[in-house]
Structures are given as C-alpha cells and as structure tokens.
matplotlib code that plots the C-alpha trace (Angstrom):
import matplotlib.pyplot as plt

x = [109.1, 107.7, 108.0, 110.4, 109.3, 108.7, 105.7, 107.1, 109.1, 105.6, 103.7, 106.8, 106.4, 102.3, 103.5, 105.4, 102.8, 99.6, 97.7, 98.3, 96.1, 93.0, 89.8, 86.3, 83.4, 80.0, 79.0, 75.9, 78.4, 79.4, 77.7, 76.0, 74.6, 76.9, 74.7, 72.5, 73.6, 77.2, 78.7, 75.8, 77.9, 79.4, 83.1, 85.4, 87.8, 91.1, 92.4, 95.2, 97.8, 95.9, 92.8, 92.7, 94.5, 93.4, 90.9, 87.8, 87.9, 85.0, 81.7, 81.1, 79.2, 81.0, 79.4, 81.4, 84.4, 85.2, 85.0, 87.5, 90.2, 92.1, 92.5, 95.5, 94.9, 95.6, 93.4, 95.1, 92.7, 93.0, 90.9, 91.2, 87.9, 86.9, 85.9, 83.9, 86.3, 84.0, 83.3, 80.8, 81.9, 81.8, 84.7, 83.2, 82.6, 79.6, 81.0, 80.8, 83.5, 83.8, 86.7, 88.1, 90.5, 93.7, 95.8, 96.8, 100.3, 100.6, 97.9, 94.4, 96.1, 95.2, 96.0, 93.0, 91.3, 89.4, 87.1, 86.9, 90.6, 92.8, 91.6, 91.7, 94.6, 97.1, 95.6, 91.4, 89.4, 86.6, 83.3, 81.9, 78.3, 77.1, 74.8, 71.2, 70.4, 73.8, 75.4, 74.9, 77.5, 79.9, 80.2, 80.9, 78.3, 74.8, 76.8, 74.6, 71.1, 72.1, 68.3, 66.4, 63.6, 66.1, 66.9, 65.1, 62.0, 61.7, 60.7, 62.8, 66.1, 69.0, 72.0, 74.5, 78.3, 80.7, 84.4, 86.7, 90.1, 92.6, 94.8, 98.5, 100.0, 100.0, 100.5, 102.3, 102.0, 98.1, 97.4, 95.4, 95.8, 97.4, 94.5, 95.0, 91.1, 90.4, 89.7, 89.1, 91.7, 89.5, 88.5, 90.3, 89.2, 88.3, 86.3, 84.1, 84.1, 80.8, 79.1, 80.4, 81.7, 80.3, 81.7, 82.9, 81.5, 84.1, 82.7, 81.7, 79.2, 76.5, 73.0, 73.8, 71.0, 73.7, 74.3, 77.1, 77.9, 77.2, 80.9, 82.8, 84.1, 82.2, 86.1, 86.7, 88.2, 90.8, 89.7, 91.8, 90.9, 88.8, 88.1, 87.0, 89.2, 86.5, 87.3, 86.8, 82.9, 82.1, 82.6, 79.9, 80.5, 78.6, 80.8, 83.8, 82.6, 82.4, 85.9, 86.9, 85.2, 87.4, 90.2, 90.7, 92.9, 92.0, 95.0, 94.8, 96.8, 96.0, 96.5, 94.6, 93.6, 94.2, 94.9, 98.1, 95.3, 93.0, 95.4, 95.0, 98.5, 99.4, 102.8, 102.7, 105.8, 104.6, 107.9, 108.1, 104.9, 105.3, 103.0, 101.6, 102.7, 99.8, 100.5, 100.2, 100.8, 101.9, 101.8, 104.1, 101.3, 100.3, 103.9, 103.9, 100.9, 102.5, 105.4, 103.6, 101.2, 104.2, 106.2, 102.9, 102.7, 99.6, 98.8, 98.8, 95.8, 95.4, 92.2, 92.3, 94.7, 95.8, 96.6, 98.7, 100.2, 100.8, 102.3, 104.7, 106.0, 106.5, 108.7, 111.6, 114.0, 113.7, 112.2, 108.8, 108.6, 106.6, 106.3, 104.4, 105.2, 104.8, 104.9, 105.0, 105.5, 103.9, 103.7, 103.5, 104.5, 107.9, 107.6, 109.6, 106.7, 107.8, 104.8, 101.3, 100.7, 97.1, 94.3, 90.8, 90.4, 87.5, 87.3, 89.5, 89.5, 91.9, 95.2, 95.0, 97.9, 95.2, 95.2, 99.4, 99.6, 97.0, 98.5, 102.3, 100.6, 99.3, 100.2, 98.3, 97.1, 95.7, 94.0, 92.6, 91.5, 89.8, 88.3, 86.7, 85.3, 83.7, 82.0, 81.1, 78.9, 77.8, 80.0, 79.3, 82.6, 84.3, 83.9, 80.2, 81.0, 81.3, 84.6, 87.5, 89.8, 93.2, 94.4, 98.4, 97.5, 96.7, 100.2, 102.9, 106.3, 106.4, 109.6, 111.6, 111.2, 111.9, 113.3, 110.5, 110.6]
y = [36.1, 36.6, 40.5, 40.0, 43.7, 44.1, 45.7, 49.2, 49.7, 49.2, 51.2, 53.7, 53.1, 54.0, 57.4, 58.0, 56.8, 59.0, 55.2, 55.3, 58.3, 56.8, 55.6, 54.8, 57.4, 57.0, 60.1, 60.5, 62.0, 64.5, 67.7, 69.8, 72.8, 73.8, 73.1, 75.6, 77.2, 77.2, 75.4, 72.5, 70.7, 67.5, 67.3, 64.4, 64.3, 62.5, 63.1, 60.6, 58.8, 55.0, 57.4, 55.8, 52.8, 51.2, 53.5, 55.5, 59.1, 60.8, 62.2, 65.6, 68.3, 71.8, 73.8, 72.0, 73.1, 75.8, 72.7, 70.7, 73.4, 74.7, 78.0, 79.8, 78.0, 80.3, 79.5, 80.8, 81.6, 82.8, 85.8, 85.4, 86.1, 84.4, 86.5, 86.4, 84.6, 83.1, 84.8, 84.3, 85.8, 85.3, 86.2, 88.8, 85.8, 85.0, 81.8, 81.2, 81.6, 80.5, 82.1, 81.1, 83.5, 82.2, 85.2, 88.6, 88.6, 92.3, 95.2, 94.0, 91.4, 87.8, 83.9, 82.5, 79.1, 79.7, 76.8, 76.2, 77.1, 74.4, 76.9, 80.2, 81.9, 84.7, 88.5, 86.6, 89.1, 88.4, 90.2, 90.2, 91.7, 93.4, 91.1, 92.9, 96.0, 95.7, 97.7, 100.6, 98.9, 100.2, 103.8, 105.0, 107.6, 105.6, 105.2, 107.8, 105.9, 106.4, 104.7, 101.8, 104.3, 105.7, 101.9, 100.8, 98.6, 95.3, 95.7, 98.8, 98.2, 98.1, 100.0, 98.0, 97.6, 95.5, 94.2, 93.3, 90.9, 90.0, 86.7, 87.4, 84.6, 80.7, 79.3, 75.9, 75.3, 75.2, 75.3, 78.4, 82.1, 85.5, 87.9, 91.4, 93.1, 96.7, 98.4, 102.2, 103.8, 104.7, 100.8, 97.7, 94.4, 92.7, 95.9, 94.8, 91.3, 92.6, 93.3, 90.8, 87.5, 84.6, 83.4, 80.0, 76.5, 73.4, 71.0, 68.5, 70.9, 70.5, 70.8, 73.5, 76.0, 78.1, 82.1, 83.3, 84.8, 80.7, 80.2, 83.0, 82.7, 85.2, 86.5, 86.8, 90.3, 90.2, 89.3, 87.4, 83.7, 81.9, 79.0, 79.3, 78.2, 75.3, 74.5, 77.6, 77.8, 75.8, 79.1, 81.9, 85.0, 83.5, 80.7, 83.1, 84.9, 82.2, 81.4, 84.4, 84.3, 80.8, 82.5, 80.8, 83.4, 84.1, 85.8, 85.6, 84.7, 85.0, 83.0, 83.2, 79.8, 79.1, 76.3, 75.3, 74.2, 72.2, 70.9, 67.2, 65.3, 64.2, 62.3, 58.7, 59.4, 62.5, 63.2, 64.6, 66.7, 70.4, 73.0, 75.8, 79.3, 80.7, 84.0, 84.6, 87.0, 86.3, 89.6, 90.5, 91.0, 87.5, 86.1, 87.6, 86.1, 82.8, 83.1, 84.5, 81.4, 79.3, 81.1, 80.5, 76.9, 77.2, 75.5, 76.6, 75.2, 75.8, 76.1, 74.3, 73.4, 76.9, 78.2, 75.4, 76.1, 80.5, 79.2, 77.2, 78.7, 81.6, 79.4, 77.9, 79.5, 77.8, 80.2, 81.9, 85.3, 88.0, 87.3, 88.4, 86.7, 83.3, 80.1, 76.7, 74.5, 70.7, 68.9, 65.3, 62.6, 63.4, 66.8, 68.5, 70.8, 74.0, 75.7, 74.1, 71.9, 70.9, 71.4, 72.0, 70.4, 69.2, 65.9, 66.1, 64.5, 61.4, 61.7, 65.4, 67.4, 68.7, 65.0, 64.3, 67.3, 66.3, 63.0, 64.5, 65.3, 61.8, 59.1, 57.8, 54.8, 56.1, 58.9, 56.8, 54.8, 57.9, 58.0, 54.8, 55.8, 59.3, 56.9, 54.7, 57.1, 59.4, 62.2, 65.1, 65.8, 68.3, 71.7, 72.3, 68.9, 68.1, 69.1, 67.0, 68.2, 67.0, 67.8, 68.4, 65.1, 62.9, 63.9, 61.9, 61.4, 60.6, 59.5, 61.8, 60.5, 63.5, 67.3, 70.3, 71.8]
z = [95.8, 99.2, 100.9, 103.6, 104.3, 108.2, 109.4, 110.5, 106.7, 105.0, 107.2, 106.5, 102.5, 102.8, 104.6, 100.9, 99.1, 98.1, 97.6, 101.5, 102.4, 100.6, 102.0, 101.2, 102.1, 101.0, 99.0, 101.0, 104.0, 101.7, 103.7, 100.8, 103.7, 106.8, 110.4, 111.7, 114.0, 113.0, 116.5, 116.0, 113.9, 115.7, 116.9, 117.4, 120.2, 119.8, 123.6, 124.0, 122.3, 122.6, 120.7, 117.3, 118.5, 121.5, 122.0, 120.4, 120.0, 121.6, 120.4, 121.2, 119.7, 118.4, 121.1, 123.6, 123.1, 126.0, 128.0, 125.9, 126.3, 129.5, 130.9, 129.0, 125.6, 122.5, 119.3, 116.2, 113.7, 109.7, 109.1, 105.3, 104.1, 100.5, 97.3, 95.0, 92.5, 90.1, 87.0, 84.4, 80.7, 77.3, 74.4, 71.4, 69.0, 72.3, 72.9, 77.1, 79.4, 82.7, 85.1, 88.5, 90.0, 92.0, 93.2, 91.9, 90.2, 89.7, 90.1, 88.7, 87.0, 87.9, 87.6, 87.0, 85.9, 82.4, 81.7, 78.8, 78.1, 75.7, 72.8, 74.7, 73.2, 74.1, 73.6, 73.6, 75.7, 77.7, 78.6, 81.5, 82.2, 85.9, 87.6, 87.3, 90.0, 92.2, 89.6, 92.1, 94.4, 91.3, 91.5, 88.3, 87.2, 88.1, 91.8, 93.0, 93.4, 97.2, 98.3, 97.3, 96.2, 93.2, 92.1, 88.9, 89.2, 88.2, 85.1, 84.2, 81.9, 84.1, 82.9, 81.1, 82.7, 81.6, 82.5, 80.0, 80.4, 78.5, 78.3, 78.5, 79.3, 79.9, 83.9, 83.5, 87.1, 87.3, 83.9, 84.1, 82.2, 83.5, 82.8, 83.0, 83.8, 82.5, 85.4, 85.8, 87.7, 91.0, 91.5, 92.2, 90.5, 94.5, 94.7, 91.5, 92.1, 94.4, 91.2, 88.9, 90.7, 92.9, 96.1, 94.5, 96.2, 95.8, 92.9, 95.5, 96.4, 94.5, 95.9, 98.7, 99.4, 101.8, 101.7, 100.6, 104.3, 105.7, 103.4, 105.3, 109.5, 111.3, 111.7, 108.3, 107.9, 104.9, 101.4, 98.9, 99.6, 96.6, 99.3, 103.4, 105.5, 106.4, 110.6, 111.1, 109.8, 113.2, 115.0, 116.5, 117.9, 120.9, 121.3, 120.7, 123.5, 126.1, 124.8, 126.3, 129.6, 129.9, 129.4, 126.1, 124.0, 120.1, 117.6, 113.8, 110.9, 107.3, 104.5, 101.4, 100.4, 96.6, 94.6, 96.8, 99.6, 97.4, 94.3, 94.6, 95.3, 91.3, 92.4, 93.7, 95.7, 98.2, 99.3, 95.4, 95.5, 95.5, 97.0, 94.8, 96.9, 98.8, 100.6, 104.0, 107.4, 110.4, 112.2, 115.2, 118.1, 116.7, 117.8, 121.2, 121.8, 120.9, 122.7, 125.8, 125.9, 125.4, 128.3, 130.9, 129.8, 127.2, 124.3, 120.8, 119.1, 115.4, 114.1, 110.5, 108.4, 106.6, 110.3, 110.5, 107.3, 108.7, 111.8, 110.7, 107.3, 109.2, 111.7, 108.8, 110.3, 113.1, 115.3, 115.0, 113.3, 112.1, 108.2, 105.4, 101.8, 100.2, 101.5, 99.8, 102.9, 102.4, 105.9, 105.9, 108.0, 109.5, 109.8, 112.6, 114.6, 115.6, 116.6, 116.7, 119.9, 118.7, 116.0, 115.0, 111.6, 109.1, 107.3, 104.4, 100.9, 100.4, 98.8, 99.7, 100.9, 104.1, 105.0, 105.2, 107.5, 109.9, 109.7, 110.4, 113.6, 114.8, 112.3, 108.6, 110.0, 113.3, 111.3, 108.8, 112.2, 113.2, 109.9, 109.6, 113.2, 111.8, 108.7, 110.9, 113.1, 110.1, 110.7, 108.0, 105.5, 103.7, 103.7, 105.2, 107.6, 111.0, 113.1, 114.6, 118.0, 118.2, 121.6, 122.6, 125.0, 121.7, 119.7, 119.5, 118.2, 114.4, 112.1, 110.4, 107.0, 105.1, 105.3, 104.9, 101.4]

ax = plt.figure().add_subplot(projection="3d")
ax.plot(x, y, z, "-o")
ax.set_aspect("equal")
plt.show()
C-alpha cells in the first residue's frame, strides 16, 4: 500500500523516533586528546535560519569567539567539576571489581555501576587499596609526612590503606548497586576519592594520553560530576578574560552530570523516554544576572548542553527561579524555551538525549545537515572534539509535538 504520508507528518514521525537522530561518523573523528591549547579546537557557526538549509554554517576556530558574540551577551556556564568516580577493588574471595560512582543517595553512601555485577549480591563487600605514595593526601595517622623529603622512597614499602563498601541494595533504574563505603568519621568519601579513584574517561575514549586536569573546565569549582561538562573544555582563562574586556558577561550554574546526561535513549518512541534525575543549582545572583541581560536586550548563551538542562528545569514553573534539587527534564523537538536564546555545544552521539535538545533548538533534520557538514570537513567529536555556536539569529520556531516531563 503506498504511504500517502505528506512530507511535514514524516519529518514530524522522525522527531518521535530515536532511528531519526542517527547518522554515520567515521570512528577516526572520534577525538581521543582535547586540542592544545584548549580554545584551538575548531568551532562551527550556525548564524541564521537558511544555516543548515540553504546555507553552510561557518568555519571558525574556538578562539574567535569574543568576536562572534555582542556587547551585553551573558554565557551561563556549569562549574560542576568531575571526580574521581572510578574505583578499582576486589571482593575478600580476590575476585576483581570494577566500580563507577553515579550520585550520593545518603551520607557516604553511593549508586554506583559495579562491573562485573549480575553475581554481586546484597551485603558482598568490596576492598579497595590506596594508590601507591598519595596515601599522604589521607590524613589519618601517616597524614603528617608534611614534605616530599619525609615521603617513602621508591623502593620503600608504602603503608597499606584500604576502603571497604558494602552492597545494600539493587538500582532498577540503572541497574547499578547502593554501596554504603566505611569511612572514618573525619573524612568524606569525595575527600578519598583523591587517594583511591580515577577521574573516569567515556568508553569511546580509548587511546587518550590527556591529564586528568585536560577533563576539567578551568571553572570547575564544585565536585560531584562523574563526566565534564564537554563545551565547556574549549575555554581558557585567557579567552575568559577577553570575554570580559568585550563586555561578554559569565554566571554559573551547576549540574552534576551522571548517568541522566550520557544514558543512551532505549525507547523507539522518545516522547516515552525518561530522564534519570541529575542534581542541579541555579543560584539567585545567577537569576539576576539573567533577568538583567534580558531587561537590557542581551542574549543568554548557554554553554553546553547541562547549562541548558540548569536553566531551564529551574524555569517549570514558568518563570526562572533560584533552585537547588533534582531535575529530570528531557528537551526534544517541541520544547517550549523559556530561557536559553543560544548555545555552545559539542558533537554529540546519535540517538542520544544531548542530540534531541540541541535539535529542539533548531530542528533534526537541519542539525543532522550541520552534521554531515562537520564530517564532511573533519571536525573532531565527542567529548575531547571540536565546538559548534548556535547563535539567537540561527533559532527558529519548532512544533509543539509534545508537553515537557
């Protein structure tokens, strides 16, 4: 029977469908190491609404960007800073245990990702061992080498410390544990995660030769995030700087990027998926700031997509508000903007949640358009890739196809 569909109802039917945010990239465009220096990287331009249709975004480099904005511009930024949420353990039988922490539930007690886990069962403990001479960074009775010269050589034993956990409780959301860490009473569990964690890499990282400190903004100030919130890697204190000569105001959000952020979209129907909670703070001098820029005819720019994600789950009410809690908010084609007039993203997986929102802002196809266009000149992905600017010029109107959870 032939489709009697018209053109606008399938392109509407692709915006519900996680088959329509796929696409093609050659593996080799993967970025495995972020630029150096950090505003190197390359930046495309979407400036106008025939960009992506008619048109070809611009090439630009990430330094640029002063010039790109006006005079009056606000760039809201998330100042989570990523721990080190990767734990290496083993259970008393030695059998190896790998651990990915998610969030705190309750004090020192954590969802986490055990790997592997089908057999881990409830009340298992797990060991984990200090990682060789930054024991010091511990405090708890050898806490008083306070110079290098007291440290133990090379080929002196180093002191033994250990963390224990224990499994409580299945997650059915994410499929991960509830692990409750024995910490002395003095110390928090973020506070040893300096001694006994990694700062995590995604898994399509695999060759990267980058510090831990090349994963973090240069703003990063609060810790809870197990993953950077990438656009804003781009950024220098240089270029933050010259920002600020321009007149080109910075505020902060935070939201600490868990598994809501990178939890690929399961559900062929996206209108169905639902959002793990992430928590986040939008703090009232951050509002002002928004509402002044507003009032003087600025532009909110959001850098990345968790700013995004702040700004307007803070904004459900209708109205923009100082808020600290838990937001599930997905944003997808048909989303009602209350806040952001224009972002600075990455290059996001397909059939990820990251790329229905930055396609709520200027259409699926058109983005996938822009896409193509970044392959097509060897633009860098992912989280160490290259940059994209969607200007308030480039935005335009999209169909209400569905309510925001």
């Amino acid at each position: 029977m032939k489709d009697s569909s018209s053109p606008q109802e399938k392109d509407l039917e692709l915006d519900c469908s996680v088959a329509g945010y796929d696409y093609k990239l050659p593996p080799e465009l993967i970025a495995q190491n972020p630029a150096v220096p950090r505003d190197s990287s390359r930046l495309l331009v979407v400036d106008s609404l025939t960009s992506g249709i008619e048109t070809a975004p611009q090439h630009h480099i990430f330094h640029d960007l002063p010039a790109l904005l006006r005079s009056g511009d606000l760039l809201v930024m998330n100042n989570t800073r990523v721990i080190p949420a990767r734990l290496y353990g083993h259970k008393s039988t030695g059998a190896k245990i790998q651990v990915l922490l998610l969030e705190e539930r309750q004090h020192n007690c954590w969802l986490a990702l055990v790997k592997p886990g089908k057999s881990f069962k409830l009340g298992a403990k797990i060991i984990f061992e200090a990682k060789g001479v930054r024991i010091r960074e511990w405090g708890l009775g050898i806490g008083d080498w306070e110079d290098s010269s007291q440290l133990p050589s090379p080929q002196s034993p180093v002191p033994s410390l250990q963390l224990t956990a224990t499994v409580l409780e299945t997650d059915a959301a994410t499929g991960g544990r509830l692990l409750q860490f024995d910490v002395p009473a003095e110390k928090t569990l973020v506070q040893l995660l300096e001694v006994f964690g990694e700062v995590p890499l995604p898994p399509y990282i695999t060759t990267s030769q980058a510090a831990d400190e090349q994963y973090q903004t240069v703003y990063a100030k609060q810790p809870g995030a197990i993953a950077a919130p990438t656009a804003g890697l781009h950024f220098t204190p240089e270029l933050l700087q010259q920002l600020c000569d321009r007149k080109i105001n910075q505020a902060f959000v935070t939201l600490h990027v868990g598994v809501g952020t990178f939890r690929p979209v399961e559900v062929e129907d996206v209108t169905t998926h639902q959002m793990h909670e992430e928590w986040i703070e939008v703090p009232a001098a951050t509002v002002e700031q928004i509402r002044a820029t507003k009032a003087a005819g600025g532009r909110i720019i959001a850098v990345g997509t968790t700013a995004v994600r702040a700004l307007e789950g803070a904004a459900q009410s209708g109205n923009l508000q100082p808020f600290c809690g838990k937001t599930d908010l997905f944003i997808y084609p048909g989303y009602q903007w209350r806040v952001v007039d224009g972002l600075i993203t990455n290059f996001h997986l397909p059939r990820s949640s990251l790329l229905m929102l930055v396609s709520a802002l200027i259409g699926r196809q058109r983005l996938l358009n822009i896409y193509n266009e970044a392959i097509a000149f060897r633009y860098r992905f992912y989280s160490f890739g290259d940059a994209m600017l969607i200007l308030p010029s480039a935005v335009g109107e999209t169909r209400l196809i569905a309510s925001v959870q």
